[in-house]
Wavefront OBJ file of the C-alpha trace (Angstrom):
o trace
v 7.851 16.272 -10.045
v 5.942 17.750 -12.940
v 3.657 21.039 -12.499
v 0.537 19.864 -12.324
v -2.421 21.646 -14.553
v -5.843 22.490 -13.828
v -7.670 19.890 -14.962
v -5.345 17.632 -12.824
v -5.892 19.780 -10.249
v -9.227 19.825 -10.173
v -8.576 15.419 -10.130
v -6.879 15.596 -6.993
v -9.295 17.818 -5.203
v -12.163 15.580 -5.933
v -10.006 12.977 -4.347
v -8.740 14.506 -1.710
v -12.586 16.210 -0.640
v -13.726 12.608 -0.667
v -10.985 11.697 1.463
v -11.341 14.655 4.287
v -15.249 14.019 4.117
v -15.449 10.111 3.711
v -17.789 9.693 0.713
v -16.953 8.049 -2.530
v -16.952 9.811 -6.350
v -18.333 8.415 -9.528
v -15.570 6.749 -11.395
v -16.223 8.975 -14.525
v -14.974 12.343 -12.252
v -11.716 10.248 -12.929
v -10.644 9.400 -16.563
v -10.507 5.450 -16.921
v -7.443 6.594 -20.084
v -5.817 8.539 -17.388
v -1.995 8.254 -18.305
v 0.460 7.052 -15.671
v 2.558 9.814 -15.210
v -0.308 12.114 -15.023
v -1.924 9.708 -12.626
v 1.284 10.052 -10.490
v 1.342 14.015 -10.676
v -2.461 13.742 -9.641
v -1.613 11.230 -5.998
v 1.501 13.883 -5.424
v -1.024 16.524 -5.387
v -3.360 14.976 -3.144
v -0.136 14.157 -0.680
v 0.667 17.613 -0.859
v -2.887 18.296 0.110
v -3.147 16.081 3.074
v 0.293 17.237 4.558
v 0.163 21.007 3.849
v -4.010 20.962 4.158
v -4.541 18.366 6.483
v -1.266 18.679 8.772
v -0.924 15.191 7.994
v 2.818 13.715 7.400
v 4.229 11.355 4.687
v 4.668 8.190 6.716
v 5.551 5.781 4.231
v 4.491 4.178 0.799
v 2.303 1.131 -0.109
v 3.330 -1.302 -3.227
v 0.496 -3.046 -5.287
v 0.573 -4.934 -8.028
v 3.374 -7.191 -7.135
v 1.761 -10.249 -8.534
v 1.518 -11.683 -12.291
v -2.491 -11.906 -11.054
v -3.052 -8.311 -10.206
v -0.702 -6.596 -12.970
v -3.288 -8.992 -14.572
v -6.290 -7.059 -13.211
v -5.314 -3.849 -14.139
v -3.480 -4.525 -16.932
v -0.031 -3.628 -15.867
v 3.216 -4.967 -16.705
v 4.833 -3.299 -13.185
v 3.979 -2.681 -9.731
v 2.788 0.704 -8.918
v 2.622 2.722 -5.324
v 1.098 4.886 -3.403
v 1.508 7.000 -0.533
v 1.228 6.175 3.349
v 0.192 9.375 5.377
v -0.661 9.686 8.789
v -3.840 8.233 8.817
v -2.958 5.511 7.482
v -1.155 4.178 10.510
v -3.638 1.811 12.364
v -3.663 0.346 15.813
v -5.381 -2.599 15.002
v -8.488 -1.498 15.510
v -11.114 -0.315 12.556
v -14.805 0.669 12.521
v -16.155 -1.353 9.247
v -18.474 1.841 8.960
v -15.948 4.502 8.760
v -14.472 2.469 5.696
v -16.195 2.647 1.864
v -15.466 -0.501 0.161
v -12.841 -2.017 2.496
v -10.464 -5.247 1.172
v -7.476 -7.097 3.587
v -4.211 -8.347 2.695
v -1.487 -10.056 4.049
v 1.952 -8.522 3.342
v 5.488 -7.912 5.334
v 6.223 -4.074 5.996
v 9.379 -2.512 6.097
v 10.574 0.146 8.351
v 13.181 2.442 7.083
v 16.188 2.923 9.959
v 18.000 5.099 7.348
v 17.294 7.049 4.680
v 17.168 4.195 1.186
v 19.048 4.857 -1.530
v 18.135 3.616 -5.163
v 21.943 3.085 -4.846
v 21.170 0.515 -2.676
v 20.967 -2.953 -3.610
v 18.792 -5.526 -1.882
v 21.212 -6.781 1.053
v 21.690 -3.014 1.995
v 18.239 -2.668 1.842
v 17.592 -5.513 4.293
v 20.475 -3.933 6.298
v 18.554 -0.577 6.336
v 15.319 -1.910 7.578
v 13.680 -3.749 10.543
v 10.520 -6.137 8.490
v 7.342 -6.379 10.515
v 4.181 -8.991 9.833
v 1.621 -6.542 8.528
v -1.912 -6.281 7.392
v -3.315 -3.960 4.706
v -6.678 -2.970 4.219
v -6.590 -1.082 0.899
v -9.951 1.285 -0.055
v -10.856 3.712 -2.381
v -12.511 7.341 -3.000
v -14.331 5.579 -5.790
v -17.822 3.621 -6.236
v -17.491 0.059 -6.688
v -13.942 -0.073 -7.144
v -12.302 -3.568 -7.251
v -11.327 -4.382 -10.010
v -13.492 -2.481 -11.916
v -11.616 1.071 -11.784
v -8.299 1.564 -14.319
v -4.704 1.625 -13.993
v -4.638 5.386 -13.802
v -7.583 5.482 -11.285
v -5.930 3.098 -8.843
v -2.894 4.972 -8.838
v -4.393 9.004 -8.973
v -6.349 7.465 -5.622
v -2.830 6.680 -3.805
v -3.082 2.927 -5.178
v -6.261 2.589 -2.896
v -4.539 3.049 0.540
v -6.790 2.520 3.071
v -4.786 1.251 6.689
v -1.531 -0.735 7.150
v -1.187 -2.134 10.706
v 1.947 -3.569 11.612
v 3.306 -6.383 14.239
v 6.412 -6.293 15.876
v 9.177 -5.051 14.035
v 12.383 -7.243 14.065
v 16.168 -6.349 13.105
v 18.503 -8.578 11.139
v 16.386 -10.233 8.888
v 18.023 -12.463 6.150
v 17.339 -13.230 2.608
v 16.681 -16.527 3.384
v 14.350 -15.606 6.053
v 11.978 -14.133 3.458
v 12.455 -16.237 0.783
v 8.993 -18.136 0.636
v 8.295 -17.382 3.588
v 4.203 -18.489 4.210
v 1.678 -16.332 5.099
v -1.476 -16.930 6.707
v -4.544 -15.324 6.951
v -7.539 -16.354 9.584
v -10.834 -14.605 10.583
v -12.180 -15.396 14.004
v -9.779 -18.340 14.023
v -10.490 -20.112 10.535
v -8.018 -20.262 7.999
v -9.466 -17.916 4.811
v -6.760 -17.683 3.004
v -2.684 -18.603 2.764
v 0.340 -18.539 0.157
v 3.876 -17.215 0.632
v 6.382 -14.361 -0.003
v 7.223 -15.375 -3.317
v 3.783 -14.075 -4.791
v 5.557 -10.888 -4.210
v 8.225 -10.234 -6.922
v 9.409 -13.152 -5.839
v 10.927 -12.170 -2.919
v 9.441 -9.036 -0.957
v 12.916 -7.314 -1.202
v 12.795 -7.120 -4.648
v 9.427 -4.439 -4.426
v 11.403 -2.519 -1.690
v 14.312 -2.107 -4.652
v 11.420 -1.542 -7.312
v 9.673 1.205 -4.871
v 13.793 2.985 -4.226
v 13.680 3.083 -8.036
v 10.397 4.239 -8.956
v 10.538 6.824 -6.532
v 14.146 8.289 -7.590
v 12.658 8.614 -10.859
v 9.689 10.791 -9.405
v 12.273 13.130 -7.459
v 11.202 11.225 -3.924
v 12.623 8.739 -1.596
v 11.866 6.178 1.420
v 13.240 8.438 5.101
v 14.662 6.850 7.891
v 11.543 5.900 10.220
v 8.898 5.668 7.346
v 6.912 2.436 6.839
v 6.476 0.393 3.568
v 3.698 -2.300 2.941
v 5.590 -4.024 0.256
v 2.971 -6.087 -1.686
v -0.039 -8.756 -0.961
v 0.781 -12.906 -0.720
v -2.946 -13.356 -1.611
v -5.913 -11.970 -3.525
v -7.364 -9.572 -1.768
v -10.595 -10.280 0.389
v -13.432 -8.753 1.376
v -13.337 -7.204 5.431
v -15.801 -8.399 7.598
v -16.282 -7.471 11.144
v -13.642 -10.093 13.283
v -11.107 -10.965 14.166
v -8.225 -11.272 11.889
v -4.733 -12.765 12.525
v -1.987 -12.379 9.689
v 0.661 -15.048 10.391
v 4.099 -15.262 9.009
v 6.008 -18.389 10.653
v 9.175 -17.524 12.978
v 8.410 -13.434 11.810
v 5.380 -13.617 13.765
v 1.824 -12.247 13.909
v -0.374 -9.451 13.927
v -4.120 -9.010 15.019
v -6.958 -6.489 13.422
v -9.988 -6.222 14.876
v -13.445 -5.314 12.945
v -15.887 -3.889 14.703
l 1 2 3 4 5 6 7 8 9 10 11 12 13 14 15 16 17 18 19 20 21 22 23 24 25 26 27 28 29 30 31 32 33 34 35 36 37 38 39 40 41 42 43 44 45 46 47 48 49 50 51 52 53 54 55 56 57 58 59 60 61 62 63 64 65 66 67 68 69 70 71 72 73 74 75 76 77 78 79 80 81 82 83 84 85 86 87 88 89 90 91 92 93 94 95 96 97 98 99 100 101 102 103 104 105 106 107 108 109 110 111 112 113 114 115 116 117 118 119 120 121 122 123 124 125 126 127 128 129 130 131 132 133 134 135 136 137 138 139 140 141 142 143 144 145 146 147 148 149 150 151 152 153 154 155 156 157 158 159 160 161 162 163 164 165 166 167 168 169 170 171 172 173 174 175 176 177 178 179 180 181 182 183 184 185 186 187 188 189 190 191 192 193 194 195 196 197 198 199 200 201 202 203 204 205 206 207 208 209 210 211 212 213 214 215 216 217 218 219 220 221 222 223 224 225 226 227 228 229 230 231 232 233 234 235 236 237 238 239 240 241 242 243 244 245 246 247 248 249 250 251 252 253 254 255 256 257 258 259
C-alpha cells in the first residue's frame, strides 16, 4: 500500500471521527474527483485507524457494485470494496437510531476456512469457504448519501459499510447451487423486494475471485475465518423499523430486527 499524504490523512480522520462519534460530514470535506487509488489509500487508513485506534479487528470485506445498475450509479465500470471490521458483525438486532442514513440488501456471505489465494480459481474458492444467507445494511459518514456521493467518496468511506448479519453457514456448496439462485426479501412478512444471484457478476463466486484479485493488487488478502458480503441481488432499500427476513431457497434464511 501507498504512503499516504497529509491531505489524505487529514480525509481519513474526518471519516474515521465521524465513525467513533456517529455523526455525518458534509460531502465537500471529501473531494467528489477523488481518484480511486487515492480513495483506496484513504479507507486503508481509516482501517488502520479502527484496528490500531479503536482495538477493532479486520473481520472481512464487503463487495458493491456488482450490478450493471449500480456501476451505473456511480459511474463505474467494476465492483469496488470495502472493509468489514469488528463492528460490523451484527446479531440481528439494530437500533434504527444509532444508524445515519441506513439502506438493506440481500446478498450471500462467504466465510473464509483458509486463507484465499488470487491463485485460486472459483471451484477452490467454493472449496475454501462455507456461504451463509446474509443481510447488509450499508451506511455512510456522509449527508444524504445515496446515490448522490461519487465513486471516490463511496469507496474513501469503506464502500458505505454499515452491518452484515449472517444466517447459518453451510459447507459444500456447488456452483450449481448458486447459480440463480433467488433471493427474497420481506418486511414484517410482505414480500418488498426479490431477484436472484445472477444480478451479482453473474454468479456470486465470480465477486469472491474479483475481491482475491483486487486485493492482491493492494498488497492484502481474504484470512481463514474472515467474512465476505459478496454483492446485493436487489436495489437497495430504505430500513424501516421490522422485521426483515432475507430468503435464499434450500440455502436458507436470516432474520434482522429494527427497532
Amino acid at each position: 500500500m501507498k504512503t499516504i499524504d497529509l491531505q489524505h490523512s487529514e480525509m481519513a480522520t474526518a471519516l474515521y471521527e465521524a465513525y467513533i462519534e456517529g455523526h455525518t460530514i458534509s460531502k465537500e470535506r471529501i473531494p467528489a474527483s477523488l481518484e480511486k487509488n487515492r480513495a483506496y489509500s484513504v479507507q486503508h487508513a481509516v482501517t488502520s485507524k479502527k484496528t490500531n485506534d479503536n482495538e477493532e479487528e479486520l473481520k472481512g470485506y464487503k463487495i458493491s457494485l456488482t450490478s450493471k445498475e449500480t456501476q451505473q450509479l456511480f459511474q463505474s465500470e467494476t465492483p469496488l470494496y470495502g472493509a468489514l471490521t469488528t463492528s460490523a458483525l451484527s446479531d440481528g438486532i439494530i437500533d434504527l437510531n444509532s444508524t445515519s442514513s441506513p439502506l438493506i440488501e440481500i446478498e450471500l456471505i462467504f466465510i473464509a476456512k483458509e486463507d484465499l489465494s488470487a491463485a485460486d480459481d472459483v471451484h477452490a474458492l467454493l472449496e475454501k469457504t462455507q456461504v451463509a444467507p446474509g443481510i447488509e445494511v450499508p451506511d455512510s459518514r456522509f449527508d444524504d448519501w445515496f446515490p448522490k456521493i461519487s465513486l471516490g467518496q463511496v469507496i474513501a468511506d469503506s464502500a458505505v459499510a454499515g452491518k452484515i448479519i449472517a444466517g447459518t453457514p453451510l459447507d459444500n456448496v456447488t456452483y450449481a447451487q448458486l447459480e440463480k439462485l433467488p433471493g427474497k426479501l420481506t418486511l414484517n412478512g410482505e414480500e418488498i423486494a426479490a431477484s436472484d444471484s445472477s444480478e451479482v457478476l453473474d454468479h456470486p463466486v465470480n465477486a469472491v475471485k474479483w475481491l482475491v484479485n483486487e486485493l492482491a493488487g493492494h498488497g492484502l488478502t481474504v484470512k481463514k475465518g474472515m467474512s465476505i458480503s459478496s454483492g446485493t441481488f436487489i436495489l437497495p432499500k430504505t430500513l424501516e423499523r421490522g422485521l426483515y427476513e432475507a430468503s435464499y431457497g434450500e440455502l436458507g434464511s436470516v432474520t434482522l430486527t429494527v427497532r
